[in-house]
C-alpha positions as CSV (number, residue, x, y, z in Angstrom):
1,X,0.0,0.0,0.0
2,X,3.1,2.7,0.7
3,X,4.4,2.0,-2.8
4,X,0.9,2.1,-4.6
5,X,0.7,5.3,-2.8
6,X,3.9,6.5,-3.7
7,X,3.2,5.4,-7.3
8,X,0.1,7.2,-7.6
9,X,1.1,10.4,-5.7
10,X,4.5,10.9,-7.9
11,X,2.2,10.5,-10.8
12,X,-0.6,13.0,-9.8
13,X,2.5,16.0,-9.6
14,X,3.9,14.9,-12.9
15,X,0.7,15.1,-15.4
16,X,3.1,15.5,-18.7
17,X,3.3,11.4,-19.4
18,X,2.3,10.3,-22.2
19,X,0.1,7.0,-22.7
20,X,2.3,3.9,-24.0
21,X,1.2,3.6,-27.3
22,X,1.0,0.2,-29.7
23,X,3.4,2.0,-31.8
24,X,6.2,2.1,-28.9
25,X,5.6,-1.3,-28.3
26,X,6.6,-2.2,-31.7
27,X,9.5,0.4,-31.4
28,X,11.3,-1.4,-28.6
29,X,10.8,-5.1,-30.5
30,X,12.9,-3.8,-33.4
31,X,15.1,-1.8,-31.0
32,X,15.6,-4.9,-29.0
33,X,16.4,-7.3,-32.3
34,X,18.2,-4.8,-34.0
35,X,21.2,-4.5,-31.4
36,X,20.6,-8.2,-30.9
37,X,21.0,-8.7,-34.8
38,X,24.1,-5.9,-35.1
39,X,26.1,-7.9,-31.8
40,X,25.9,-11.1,-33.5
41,X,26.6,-9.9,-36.9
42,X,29.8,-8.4,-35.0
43,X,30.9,-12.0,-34.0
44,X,30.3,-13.6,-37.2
45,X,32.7,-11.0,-38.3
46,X,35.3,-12.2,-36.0
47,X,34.4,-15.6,-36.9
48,X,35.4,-15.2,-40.3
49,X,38.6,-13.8,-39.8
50,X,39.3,-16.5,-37.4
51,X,38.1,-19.2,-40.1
52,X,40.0,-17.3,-42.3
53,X,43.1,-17.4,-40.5
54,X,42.9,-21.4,-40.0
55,X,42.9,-22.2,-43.8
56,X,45.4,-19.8,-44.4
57,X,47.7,-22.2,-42.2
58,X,46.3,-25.2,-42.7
59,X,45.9,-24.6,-46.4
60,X,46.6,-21.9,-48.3
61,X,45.6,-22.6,-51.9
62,X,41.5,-23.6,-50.7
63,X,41.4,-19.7,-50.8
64,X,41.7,-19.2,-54.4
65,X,39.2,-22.1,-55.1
66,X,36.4,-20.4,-54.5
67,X,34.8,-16.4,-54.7
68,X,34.1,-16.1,-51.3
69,X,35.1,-18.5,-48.4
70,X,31.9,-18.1,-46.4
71,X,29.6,-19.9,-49.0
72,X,27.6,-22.5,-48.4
73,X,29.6,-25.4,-50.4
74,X,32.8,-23.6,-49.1
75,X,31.8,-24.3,-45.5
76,X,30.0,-27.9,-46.4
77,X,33.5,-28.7,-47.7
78,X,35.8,-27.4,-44.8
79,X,33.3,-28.9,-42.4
80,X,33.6,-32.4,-44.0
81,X,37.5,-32.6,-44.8
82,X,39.1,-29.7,-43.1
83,X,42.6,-29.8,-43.8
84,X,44.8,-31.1,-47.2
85,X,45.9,-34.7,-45.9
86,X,42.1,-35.4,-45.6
87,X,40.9,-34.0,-48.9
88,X,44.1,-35.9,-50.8
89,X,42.6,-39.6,-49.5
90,X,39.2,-38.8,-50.4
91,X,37.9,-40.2,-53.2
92,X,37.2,-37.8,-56.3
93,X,33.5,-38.8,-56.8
94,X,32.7,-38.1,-52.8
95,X,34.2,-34.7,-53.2
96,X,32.2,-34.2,-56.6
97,X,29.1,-35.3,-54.7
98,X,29.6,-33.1,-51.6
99,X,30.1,-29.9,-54.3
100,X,27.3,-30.8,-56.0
101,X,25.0,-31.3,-53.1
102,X,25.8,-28.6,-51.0
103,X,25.8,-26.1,-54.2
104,X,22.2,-27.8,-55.4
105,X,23.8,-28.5,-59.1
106,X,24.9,-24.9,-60.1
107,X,26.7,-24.7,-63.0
108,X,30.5,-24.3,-62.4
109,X,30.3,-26.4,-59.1
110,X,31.1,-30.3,-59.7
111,X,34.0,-32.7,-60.7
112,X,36.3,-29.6,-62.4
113,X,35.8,-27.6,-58.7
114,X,36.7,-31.1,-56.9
115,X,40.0,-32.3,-59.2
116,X,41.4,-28.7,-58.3
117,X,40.8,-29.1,-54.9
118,X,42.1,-32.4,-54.3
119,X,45.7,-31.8,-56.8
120,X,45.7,-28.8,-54.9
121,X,45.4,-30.4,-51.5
122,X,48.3,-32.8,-52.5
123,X,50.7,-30.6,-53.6
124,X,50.0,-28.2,-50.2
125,X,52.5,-26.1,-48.7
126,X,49.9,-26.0,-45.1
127,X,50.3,-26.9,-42.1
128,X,49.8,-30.9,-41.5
129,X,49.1,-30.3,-37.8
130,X,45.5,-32.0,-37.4
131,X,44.5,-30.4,-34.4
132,X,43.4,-27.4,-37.3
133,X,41.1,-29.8,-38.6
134,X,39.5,-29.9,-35.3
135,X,39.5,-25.7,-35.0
136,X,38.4,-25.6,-38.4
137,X,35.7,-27.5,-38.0
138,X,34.5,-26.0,-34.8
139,X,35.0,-22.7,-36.1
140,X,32.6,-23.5,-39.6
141,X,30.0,-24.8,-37.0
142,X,30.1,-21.5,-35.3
143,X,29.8,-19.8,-38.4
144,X,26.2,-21.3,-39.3
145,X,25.2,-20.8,-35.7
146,X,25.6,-17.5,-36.0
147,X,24.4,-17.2,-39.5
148,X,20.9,-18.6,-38.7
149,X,20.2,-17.0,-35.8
150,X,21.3,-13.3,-37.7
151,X,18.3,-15.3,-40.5
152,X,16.0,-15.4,-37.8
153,X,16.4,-12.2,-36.2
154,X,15.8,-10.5,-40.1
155,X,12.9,-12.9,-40.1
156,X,11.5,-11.1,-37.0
157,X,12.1,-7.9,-38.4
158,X,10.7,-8.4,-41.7
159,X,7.0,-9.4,-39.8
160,X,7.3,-6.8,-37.9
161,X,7.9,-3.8,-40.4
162,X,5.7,-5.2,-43.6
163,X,2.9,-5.0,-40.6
164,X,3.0,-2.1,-38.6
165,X,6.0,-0.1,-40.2
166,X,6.2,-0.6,-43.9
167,X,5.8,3.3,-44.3
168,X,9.9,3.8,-44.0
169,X,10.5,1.1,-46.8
170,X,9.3,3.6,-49.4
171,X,12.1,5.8,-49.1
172,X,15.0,4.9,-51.5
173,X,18.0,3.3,-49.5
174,X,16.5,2.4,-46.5
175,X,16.1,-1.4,-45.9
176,X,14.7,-3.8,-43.5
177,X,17.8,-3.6,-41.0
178,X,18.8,0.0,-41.5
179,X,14.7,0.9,-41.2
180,X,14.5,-1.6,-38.0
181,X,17.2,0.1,-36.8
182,X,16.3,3.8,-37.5
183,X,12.5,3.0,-36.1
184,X,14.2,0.9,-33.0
185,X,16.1,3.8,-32.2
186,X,13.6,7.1,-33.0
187,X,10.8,5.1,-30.7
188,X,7.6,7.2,-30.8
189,X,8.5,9.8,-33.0
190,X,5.6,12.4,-32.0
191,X,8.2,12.9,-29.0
192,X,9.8,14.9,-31.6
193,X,8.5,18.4,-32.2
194,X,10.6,19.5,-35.2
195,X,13.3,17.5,-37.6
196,X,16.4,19.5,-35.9
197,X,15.1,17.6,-32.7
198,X,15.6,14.1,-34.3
199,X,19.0,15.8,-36.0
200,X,20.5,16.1,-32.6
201,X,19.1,13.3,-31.0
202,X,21.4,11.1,-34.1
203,X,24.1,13.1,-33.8
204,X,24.0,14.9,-37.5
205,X,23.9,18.3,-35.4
206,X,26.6,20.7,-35.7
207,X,28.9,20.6,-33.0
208,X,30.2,24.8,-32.1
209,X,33.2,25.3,-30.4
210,X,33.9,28.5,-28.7
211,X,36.3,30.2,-26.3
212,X,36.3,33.8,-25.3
213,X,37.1,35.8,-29.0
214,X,37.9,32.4,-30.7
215,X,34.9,30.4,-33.0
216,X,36.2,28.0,-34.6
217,X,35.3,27.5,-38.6
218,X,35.9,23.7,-39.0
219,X,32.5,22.3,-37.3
220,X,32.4,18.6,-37.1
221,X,29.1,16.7,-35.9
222,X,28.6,16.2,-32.5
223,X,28.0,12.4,-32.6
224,X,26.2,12.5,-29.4
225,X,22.5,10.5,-28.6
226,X,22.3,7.2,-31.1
227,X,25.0,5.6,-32.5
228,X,23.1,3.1,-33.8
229,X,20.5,5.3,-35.4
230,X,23.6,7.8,-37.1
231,X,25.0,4.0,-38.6
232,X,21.9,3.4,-40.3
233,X,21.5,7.0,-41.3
234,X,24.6,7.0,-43.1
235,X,24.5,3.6,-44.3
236,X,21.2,4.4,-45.9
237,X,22.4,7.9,-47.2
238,X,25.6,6.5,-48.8
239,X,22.6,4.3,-51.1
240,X,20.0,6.6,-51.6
241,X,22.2,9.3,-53.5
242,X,22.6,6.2,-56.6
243,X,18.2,6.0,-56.7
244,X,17.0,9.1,-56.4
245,X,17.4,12.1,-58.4
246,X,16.6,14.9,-55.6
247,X,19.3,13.2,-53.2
248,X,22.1,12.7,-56.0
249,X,22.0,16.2,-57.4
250,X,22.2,17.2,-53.9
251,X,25.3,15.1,-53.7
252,X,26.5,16.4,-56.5
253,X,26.3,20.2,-55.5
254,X,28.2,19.4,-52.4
255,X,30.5,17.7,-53.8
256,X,30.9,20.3,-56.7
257,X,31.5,23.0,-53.9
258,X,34.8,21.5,-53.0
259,X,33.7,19.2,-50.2
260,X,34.9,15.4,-49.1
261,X,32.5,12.4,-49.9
262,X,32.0,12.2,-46.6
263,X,31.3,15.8,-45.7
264,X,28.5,15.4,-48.9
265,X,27.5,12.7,-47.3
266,X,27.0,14.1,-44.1
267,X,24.6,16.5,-45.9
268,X,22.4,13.9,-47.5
269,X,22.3,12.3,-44.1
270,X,20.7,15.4,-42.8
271,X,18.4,15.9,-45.4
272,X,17.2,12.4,-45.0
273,X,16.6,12.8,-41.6
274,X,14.2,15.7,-42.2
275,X,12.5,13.0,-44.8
276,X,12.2,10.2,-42.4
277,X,10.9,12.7,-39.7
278,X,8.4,14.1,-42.3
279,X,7.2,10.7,-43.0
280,X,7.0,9.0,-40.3
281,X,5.3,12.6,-38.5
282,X,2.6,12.0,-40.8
283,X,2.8,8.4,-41.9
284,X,3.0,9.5,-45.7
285,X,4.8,7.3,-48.1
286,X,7.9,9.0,-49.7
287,X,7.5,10.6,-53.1
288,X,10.3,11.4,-55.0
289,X,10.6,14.9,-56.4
290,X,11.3,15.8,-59.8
């Protein structure tokens, strides 16, 4: 009874809350699997360059073999075999079939793929040592682990903005994770009363520095409130000025005043923060102008 009446008292002198709306609610589920989505994508990172590191010891030429070494046929492979000594017993048809299977019959993926890998895996200037098979293939089982759950986390987010927040999509640039992101971070956006508001609460805002007689002429942003929301700002900025005609002439003019790619950058940014606040304000679909 003392806290209910605490509770209720602290509430009756503060009457400028504001009801928590469906919209919030929605606002802290992408907030929550957005940084949720952005750590793990952080480790998978990590993971790579560890995986990465292991083959470049344990065998060197598997990196030319294939485009990327994070694919799904590369990983079946290093997952199965691991290291040279292995991949030199193994029979060409089981490496063929492996290829095939894990690449679902796509053209350039089959026996030619497998007869490089195996002369390649003979002639192997890596390191025989087969405790890297073991870290290899630990470390390629951490890499799908992470991969799926970052799938199912997008998944999430996907449901969530094409039903209550597809709005955002509509501007040029902005995709599911940056928009997740951006929305995750804004919250209820009516707690905003004008776009410099939302400007400063990313960070885009102009940061003056004074002392006494001295102003000083090179202003820099002040990077303070989101982090998270600035990344996707920028992010989504650095692709909207190669789909829309408004934001790359913008670009353009910057850059045609003298200014750095990023400094014209950072002015895009701030123009599509006014957009995003404009549309989301009013729940309006973007329309590019001509």
């Amino acid at each position: 009874t003392i806290d209910a009446k605490s509770i209720c008292t602290f509430l009756s002198r503060n009457q400028e809350f504001k009801p928590y709306r469906l919209k919030s609610y929605h606002s802290s589920a992408l907030k929550s699997l957005s940084r949720s989505r952005i750590s793990l994508v952080k480790q998978l990172a990590k993971k790579k360059q560890e995986l990465h590191m292991l083959v470049t010891i344990a065998f060197p030429e598997y990196l030319k073999v294939f485009s990327t070494l994070h694919g799904k046929t590369s990983l079946e492979l290093l997952h199965k075999y691991s290291i040279p000594s292995v991949i030199a017993k193994t029979r060409i048809d089981g490496l063929t079939n492996t290829i095939k299977s894990a690449s679902k019959g796509r053209r350039g993926h089959g026996s030619d793929t497998a007869q490089m890998i195996k002369e390649s895996a003979k002639t192997s200037a890596g390191d025989p040592n087969p405790i890297l098979a073991i870290q290899i293939k630990l470390c390629v089982e951490t890499v799908r682990f992470l991969q799926t759950h970052i799938k199912t986390y997008e998944t999430e987010i996907r449901k969530i903005m094409d039903e209550y927040c597809p709005v955002i999509l509509t501007i040029p640039g902005i995709s599911y994770v940056t928009g997740a992101i951006i929305l995750g971070e804004i919250g209820d956006v009516s707690l905003f009363k004008t776009p410099y508001q939302l400007l400063a609460f990313a960070g885009l805002d102009p940061c003056v520095y004074q002392s006494g007689q001295y102003n000083a002429t090179s202003i820099s942003i002040s990077k303070r409130g989101s982090s998270y929301l600035r990344w996707a700002v920028h992010q989504s900025a650095s692709i909207i000025i190669h789909y829309d005609d408004t934001f790359s002439s913008f670009y353009a003019k910057k850059r045609s005043e003298g200014k750095h790619h990023l400094v014209a950058l950072g002015h895009v940014s701030k123009k599509l923060i006014r957009i995003i606040f404009h549309v989301l304000k009013y729940d309006n679909a973007y329309v590019a102008q001509n």
